[in-house]
C-alpha positions as CSV (number, residue, x, y, z in Angstrom):
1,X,198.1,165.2,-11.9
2,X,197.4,167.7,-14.5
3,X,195.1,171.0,-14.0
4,X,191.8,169.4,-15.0
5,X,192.6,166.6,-12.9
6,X,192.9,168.9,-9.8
7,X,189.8,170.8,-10.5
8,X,187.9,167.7,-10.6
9,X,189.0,166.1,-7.4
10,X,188.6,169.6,-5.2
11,X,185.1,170.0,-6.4
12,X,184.1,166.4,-5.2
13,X,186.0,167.3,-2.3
14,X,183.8,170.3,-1.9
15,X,180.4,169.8,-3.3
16,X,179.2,173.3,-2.0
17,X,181.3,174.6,-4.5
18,X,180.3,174.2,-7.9
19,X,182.8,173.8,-11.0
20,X,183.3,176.5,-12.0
21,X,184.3,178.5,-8.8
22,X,186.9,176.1,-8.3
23,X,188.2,176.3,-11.8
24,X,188.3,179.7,-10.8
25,X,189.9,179.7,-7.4
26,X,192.6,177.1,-9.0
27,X,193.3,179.6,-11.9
28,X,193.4,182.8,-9.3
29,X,196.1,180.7,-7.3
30,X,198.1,180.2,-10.0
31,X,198.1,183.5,-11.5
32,X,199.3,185.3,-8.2
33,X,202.0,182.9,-7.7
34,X,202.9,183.6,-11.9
35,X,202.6,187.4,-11.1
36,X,204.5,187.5,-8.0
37,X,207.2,185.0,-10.1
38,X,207.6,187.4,-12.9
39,X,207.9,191.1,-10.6
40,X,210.8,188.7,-8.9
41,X,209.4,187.9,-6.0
42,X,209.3,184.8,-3.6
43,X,206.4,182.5,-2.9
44,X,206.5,180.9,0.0
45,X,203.4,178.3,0.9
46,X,204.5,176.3,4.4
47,X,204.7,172.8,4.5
48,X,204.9,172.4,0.5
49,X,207.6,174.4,-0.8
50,X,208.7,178.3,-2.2
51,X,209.0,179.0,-5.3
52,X,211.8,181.7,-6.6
53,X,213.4,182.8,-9.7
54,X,217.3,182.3,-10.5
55,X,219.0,183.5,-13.4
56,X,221.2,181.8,-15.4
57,X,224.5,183.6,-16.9
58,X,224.9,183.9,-20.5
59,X,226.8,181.1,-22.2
60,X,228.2,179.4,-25.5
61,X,225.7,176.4,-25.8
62,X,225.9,173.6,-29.0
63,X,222.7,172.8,-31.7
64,X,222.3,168.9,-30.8
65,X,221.7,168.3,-34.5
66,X,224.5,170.2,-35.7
67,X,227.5,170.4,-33.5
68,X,226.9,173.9,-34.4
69,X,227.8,176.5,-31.9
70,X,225.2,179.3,-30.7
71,X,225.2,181.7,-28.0
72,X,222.4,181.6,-25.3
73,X,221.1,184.9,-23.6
74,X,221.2,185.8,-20.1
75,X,217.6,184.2,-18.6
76,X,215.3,184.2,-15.8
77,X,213.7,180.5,-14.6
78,X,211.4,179.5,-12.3
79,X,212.8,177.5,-9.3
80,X,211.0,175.3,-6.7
81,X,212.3,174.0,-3.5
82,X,210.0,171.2,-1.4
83,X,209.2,172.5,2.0
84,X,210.8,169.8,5.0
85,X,206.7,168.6,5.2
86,X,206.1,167.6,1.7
87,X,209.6,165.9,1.4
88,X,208.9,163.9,4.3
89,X,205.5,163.1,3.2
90,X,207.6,162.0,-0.5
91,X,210.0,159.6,0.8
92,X,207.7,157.9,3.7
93,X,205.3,157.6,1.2
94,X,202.5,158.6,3.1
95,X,199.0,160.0,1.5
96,X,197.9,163.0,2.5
97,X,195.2,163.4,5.6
């Protein structure tokens, strides 16, 4: 499901909202959990899953292409871990209510 995709079935799912607010309630939810992501924090949203950031260690890595050797920096990357609930919900294969 991509953004658009979301934005179009929660406004038929809400038809007192129109469009645009819930273009703009999607893009205000996803922004917080990007800000509180990048100041390090946790995001925790119960029954689906947090989010957190790990950091991976600097390391020699090799080009694909080349063979070539190259050195990869120190990083941060966002990490996601599915709440019990939404794991369930995955390997039961039941829709959601």
């Amino acid at each position: 499901m991509t953004k658009s995709e979301l934005i179009a079935e929660l406004a038929a799912a809400n038809p007192h909202l129109t469009g645009r607010d819930v273009e703009l309630i999607v893009a205000t939810v996803f922004d917080e959990i990007t800000g509180a992501l990048a100041r390090g924090e946790r995001v925790e949203l119960r029954g689906f899953g947090a989010f957190t950031v790990k950091r991976r260690n600097a390391r020699t890595g090799r080009n694909p292409r080349t063979g070539e050797t190259v050195p990869v920096e120190e990083k941060a990357v966002p990490f996601f871990k599915a709440g019990k609930e939404l794991r369930e919900r995955v390997n039961n294969g039941k829709p959601a209510k």
